[in-house]
Rosetta silent file (secondary structure, phi, psi, omega in degrees, C-alpha in Angstrom):
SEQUENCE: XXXXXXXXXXXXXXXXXXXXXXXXXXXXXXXXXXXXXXXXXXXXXXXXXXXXXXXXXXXXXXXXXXXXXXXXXXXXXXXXXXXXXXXXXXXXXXXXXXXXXXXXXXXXXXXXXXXXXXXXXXXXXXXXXXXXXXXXXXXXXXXXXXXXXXXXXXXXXXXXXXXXXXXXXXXXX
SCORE:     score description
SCORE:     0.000 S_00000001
   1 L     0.000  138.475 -159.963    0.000    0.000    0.000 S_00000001
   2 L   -79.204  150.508 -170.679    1.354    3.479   -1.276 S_00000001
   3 L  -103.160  136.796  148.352    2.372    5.536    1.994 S_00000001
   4 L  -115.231  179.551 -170.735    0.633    8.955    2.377 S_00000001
   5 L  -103.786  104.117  152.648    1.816   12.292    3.444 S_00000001
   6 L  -111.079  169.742 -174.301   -0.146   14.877    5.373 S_00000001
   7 L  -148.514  140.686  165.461    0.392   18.210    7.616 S_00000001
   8 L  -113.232  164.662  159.666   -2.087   20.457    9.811 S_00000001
   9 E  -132.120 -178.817 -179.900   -2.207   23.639   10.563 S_00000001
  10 E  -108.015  128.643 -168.224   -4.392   25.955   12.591 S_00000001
  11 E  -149.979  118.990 -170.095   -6.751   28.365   11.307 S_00000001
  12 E   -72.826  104.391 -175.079   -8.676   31.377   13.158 S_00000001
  13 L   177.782  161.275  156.387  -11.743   30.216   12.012 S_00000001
  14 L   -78.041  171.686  165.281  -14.945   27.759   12.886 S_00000001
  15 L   -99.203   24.840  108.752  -14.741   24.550   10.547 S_00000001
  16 L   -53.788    4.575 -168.669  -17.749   25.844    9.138 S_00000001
  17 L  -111.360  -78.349  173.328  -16.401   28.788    7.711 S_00000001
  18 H    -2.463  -67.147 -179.095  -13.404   26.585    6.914 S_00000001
  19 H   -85.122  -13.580  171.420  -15.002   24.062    4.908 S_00000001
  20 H   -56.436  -22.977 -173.312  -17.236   26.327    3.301 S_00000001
  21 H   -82.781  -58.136  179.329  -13.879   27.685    1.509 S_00000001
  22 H   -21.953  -55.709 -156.620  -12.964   24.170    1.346 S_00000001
  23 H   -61.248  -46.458 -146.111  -16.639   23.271   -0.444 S_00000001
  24 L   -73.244   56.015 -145.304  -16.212   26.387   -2.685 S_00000001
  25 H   -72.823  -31.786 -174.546  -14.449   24.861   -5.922 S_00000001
  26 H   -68.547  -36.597  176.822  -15.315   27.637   -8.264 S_00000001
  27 H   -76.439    2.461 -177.666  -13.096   29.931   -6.089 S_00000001
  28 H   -59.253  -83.265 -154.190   -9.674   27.248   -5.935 S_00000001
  29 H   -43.134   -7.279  161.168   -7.997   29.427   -8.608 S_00000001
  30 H  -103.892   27.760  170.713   -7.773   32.021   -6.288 S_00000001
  31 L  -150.066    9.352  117.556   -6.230   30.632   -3.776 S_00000001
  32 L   -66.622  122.062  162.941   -4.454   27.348   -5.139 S_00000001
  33 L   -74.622   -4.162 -166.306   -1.373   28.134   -7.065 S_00000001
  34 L  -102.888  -30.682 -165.992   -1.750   24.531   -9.068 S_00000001
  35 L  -105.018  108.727  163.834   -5.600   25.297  -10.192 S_00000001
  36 L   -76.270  -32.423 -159.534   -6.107   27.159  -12.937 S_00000001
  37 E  -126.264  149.851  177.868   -9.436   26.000  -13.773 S_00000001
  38 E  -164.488  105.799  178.015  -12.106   23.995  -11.458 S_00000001
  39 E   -96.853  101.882  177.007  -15.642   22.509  -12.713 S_00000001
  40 E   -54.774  106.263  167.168  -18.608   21.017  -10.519 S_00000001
  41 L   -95.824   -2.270  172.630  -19.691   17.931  -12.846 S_00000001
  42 L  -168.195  143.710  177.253  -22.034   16.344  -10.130 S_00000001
  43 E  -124.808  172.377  166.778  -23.553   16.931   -6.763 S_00000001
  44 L   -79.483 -173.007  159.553  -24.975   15.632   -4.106 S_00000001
  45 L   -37.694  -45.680 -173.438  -28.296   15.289   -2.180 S_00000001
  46 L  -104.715   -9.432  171.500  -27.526   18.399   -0.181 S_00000001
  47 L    61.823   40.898  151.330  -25.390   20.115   -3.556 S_00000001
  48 L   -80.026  128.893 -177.834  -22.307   19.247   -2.118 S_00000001
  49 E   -44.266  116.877 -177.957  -19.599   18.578   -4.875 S_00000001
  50 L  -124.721    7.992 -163.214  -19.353   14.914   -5.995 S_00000001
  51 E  -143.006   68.857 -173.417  -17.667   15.100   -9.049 S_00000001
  52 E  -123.715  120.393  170.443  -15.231   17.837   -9.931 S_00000001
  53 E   -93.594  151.236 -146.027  -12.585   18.465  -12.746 S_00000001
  54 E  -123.245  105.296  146.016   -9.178   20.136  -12.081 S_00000001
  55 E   -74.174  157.326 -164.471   -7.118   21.589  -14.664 S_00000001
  56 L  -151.665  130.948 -168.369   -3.581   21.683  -12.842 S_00000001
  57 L  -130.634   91.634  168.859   -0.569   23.703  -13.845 S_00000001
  58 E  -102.546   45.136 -154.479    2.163   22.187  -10.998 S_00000001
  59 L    75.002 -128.274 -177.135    5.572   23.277  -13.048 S_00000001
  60 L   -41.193  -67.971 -166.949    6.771   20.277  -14.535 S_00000001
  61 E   -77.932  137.397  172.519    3.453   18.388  -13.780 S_00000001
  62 L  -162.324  114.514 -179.978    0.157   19.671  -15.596 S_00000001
  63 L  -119.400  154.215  132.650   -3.136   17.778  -15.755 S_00000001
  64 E   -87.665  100.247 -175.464   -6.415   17.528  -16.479 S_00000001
  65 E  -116.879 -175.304  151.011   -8.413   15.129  -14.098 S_00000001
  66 E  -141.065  156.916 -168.270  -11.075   14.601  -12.281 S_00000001
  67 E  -115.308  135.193 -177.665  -11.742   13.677   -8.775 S_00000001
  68 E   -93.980  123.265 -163.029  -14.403   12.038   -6.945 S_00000001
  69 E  -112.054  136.212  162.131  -15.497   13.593   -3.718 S_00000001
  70 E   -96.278  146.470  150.944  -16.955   11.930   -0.165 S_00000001
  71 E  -107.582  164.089 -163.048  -18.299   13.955    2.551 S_00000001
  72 E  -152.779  100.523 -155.216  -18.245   12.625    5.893 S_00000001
  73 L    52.403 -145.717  169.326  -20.518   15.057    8.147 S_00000001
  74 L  -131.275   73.379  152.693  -19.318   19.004    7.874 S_00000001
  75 L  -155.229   -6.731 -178.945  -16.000   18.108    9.336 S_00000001
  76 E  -145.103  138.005  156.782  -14.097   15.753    6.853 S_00000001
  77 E  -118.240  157.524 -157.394  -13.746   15.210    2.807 S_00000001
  78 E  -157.329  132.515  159.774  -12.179   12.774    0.963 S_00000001
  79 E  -135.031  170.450  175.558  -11.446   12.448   -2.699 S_00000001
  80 E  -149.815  154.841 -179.196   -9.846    9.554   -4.849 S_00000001
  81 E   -84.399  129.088 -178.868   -9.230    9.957   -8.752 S_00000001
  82 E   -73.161  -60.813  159.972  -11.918    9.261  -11.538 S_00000001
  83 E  -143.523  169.950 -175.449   -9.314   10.090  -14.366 S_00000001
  84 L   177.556  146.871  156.036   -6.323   11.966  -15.048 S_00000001
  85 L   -98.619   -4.408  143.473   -3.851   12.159  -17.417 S_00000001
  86 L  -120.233   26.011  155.027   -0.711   11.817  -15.649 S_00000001
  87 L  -114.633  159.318  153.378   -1.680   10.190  -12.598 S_00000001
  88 L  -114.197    3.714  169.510   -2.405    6.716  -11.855 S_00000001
  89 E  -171.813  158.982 -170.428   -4.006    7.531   -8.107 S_00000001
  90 E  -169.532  105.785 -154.985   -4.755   10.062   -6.261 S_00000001
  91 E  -129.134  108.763 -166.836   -6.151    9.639   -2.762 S_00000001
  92 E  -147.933  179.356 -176.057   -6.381   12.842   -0.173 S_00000001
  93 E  -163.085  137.749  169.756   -8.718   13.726    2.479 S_00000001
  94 E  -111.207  145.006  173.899   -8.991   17.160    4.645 S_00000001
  95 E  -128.087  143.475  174.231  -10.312   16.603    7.963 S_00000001
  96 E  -106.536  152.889  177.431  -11.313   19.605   10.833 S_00000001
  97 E  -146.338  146.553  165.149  -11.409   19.364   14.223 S_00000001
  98 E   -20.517  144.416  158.940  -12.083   22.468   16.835 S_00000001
  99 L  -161.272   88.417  154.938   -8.941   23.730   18.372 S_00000001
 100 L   108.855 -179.136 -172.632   -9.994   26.327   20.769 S_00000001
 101 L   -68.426  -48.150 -138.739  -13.224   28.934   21.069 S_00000001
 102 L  -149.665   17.596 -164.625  -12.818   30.199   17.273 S_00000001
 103 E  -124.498  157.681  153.000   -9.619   28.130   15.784 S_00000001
 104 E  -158.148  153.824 -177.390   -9.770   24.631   13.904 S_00000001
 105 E   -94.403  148.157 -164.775   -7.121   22.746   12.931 S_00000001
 106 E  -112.425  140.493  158.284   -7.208   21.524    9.269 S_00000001
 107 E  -118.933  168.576 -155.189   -5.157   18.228    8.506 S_00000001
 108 E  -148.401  106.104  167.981   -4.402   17.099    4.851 S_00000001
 109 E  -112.054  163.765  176.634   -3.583   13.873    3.713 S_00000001
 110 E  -160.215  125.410  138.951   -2.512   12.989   -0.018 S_00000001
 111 E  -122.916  152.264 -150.147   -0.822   10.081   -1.802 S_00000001
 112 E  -138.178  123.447 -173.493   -0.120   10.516   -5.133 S_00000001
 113 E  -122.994  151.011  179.279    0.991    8.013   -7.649 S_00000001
 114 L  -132.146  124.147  177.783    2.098    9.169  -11.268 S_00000001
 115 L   -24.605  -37.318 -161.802    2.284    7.226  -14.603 S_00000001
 116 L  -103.336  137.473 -168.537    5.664    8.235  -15.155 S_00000001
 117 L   -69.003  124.425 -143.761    8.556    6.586  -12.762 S_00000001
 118 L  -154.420  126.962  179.747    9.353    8.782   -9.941 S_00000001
 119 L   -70.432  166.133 -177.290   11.469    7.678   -6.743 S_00000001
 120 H   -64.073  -29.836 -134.657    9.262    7.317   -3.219 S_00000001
 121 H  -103.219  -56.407 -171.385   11.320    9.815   -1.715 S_00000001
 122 H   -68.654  -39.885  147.137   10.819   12.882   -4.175 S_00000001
 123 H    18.915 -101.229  179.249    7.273   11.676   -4.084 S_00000001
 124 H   -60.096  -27.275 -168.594    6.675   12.315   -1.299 S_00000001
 125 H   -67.837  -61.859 -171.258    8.928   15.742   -1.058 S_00000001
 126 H   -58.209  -30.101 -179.984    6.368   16.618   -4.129 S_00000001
 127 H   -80.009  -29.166  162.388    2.968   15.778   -1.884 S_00000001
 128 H   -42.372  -59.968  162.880    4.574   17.659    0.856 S_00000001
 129 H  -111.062   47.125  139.567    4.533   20.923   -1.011 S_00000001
 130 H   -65.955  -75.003 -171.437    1.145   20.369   -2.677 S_00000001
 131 H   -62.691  -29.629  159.390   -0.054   20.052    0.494 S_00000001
 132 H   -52.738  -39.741  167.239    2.106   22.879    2.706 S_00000001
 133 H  -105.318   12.629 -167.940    0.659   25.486   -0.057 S_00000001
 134 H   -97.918   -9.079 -173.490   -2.486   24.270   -0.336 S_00000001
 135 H   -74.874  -59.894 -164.683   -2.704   24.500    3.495 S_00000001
 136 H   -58.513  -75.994 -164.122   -1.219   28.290    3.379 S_00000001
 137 H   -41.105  -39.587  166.959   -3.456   28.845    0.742 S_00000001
 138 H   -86.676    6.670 -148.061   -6.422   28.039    2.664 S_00000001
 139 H  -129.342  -60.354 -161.439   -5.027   29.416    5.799 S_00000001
 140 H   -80.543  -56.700 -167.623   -4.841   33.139    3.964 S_00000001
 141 H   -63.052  -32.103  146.635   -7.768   32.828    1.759 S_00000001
 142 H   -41.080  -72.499  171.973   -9.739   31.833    5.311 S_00000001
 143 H   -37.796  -58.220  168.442   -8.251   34.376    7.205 S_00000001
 144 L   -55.897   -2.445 -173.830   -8.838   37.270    5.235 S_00000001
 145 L    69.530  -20.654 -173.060  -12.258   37.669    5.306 S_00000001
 146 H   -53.546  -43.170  175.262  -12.234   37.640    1.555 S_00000001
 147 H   -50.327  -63.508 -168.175  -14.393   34.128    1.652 S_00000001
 148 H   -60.091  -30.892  177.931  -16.938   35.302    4.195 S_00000001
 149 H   -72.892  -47.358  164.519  -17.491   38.423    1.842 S_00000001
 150 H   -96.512   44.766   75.687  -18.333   36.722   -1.315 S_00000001
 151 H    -1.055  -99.184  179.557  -20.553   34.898    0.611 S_00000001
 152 H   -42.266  -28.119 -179.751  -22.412   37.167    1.081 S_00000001
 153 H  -108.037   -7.156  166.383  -22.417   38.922   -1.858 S_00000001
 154 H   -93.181   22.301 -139.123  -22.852   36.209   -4.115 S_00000001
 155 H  -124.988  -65.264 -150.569  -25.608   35.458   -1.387 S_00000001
 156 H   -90.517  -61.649  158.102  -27.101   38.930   -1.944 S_00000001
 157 H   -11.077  -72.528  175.389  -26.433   38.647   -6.265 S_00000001
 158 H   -28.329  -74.472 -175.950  -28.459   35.761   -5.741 S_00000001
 159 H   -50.004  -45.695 -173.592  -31.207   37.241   -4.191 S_00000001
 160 H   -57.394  -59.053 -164.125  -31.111   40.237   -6.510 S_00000001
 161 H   -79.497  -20.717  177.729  -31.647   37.965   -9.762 S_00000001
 162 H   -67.088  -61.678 -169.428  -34.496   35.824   -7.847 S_00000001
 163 H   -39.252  -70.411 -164.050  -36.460   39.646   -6.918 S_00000001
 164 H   -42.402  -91.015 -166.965  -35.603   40.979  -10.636 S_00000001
 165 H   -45.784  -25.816  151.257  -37.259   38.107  -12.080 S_00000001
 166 H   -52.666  -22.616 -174.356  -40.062   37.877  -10.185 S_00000001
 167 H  -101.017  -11.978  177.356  -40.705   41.439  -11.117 S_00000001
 168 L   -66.061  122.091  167.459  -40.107   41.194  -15.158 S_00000001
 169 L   -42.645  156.244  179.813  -43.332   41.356  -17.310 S_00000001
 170 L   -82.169  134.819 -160.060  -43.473   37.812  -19.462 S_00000001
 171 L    68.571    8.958  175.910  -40.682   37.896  -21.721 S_00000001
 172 L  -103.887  161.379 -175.647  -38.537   40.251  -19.808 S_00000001
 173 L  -110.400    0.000    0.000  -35.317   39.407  -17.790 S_00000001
C-alpha cells in the first residue's frame, strides 16, 4: 500500500467557515497556485460537490483530471481519482477538528501516484509541497475575510436575480 503524506495547521476560524472555503471549488484558482481552472460535474443530495474536474498547472506536472469527492458530516472530505492524465491515483482527504473557542485545525492527507517513474522519496517531497501550499493557501484565503465576503455577496447577487425576475413582465429578464 502506497504511503501517504499529510500536515495540519491551525486556522482562526470555525470549521464551518473553513469548509465552506474548502466546499467552494469555483473559487480554488484564487487561492491554489496549481488550479487554474475547477468545474462542478455532479452533486450531491444536499449540492455538495461529488464530481469535480481540475485543470492543474504544478511546473513540470500539468493535468487535467477529475476527482471524486466523499463527505463525511461538515468536518471531513475525501477524494480519490476518476481520471487523469498523468496520474495513476490520487487519494487525499482534509479533515477539521475544533482547536480552541474560534480556531480549527485543518489536517491534509494525499498520496499521489504518477504514470511516469518517480522515486518514493521525491514523491513524497512533491505531496509535501502540494499540500504545505495548499494548506497556506487556505489558511490566507480563510483568514482574510475575503471568503466570508463573497458569501455574502454572491448570497445577496443571488437574491437580486431571484427579486428581478419575479418582477419582469413575461418575456422580460
Amino acid at each position: 500500500m502506497a504511503e501517504n503524506t499529510s500536515s495540519s495547521i491551525t486556522i482562526e476560524a470555525a470549521p464551518a467557515d473553513v469548509m465552506a472555503v474548502i466546499a467552494d471549488f469555483a473559487r480554488y484558482p484564487d487561492w491554489t497556485g496549481e488550479v487554474k481552472e475547477a468545474q462542478v460535474l455532479a452533486t450531491d443530495e444536499k449540492g455538495r460537490a461529488e464530481q469535480v474536474r481540475l485543470v492543474m498547472d504544478a511546473g513540470a506536472i500539468k493535468d487535467d483530471q477529475t476527482l471524486g469527492y466523499t463527505w463525511t458530516g461538515d468536518h471531513e472530505v475525501s477524494w480519490t481519482l476518476v481520471k487523469s492524465q498523468m496520474l495513476r491515483s490520487l487519494d487525499g482527504s482534509y479533515i477539521l477538528k475544533p482547536a480552541g473557542l474560534s480556531a480549527t485545525e485543518v489536517t491534509y492527507r494525499l498520496t499521489v501516484d504518477v504514470k511516469i517513474p518517480m522515486l518514493g522519496m521525491i514523491k513524497r517531497k512533491a505531496e509535501k509541497v502540494i499540500i504545505d501550499r495548499a494548506l497556506a493557501g487556505l489558511k490566507k484565503r480563510v483568514e482574510s475575510g475575503d471568503a466570508a465576503e463573497e458569501a455574502d455577496k454572491a448570497a445577496g447577487e443571488e437574491a437580486e436575480s431571484r427579486d428581478a425576475g419575479k418582477k419582469a413582465g413575461p418575456g422580460e429578464k
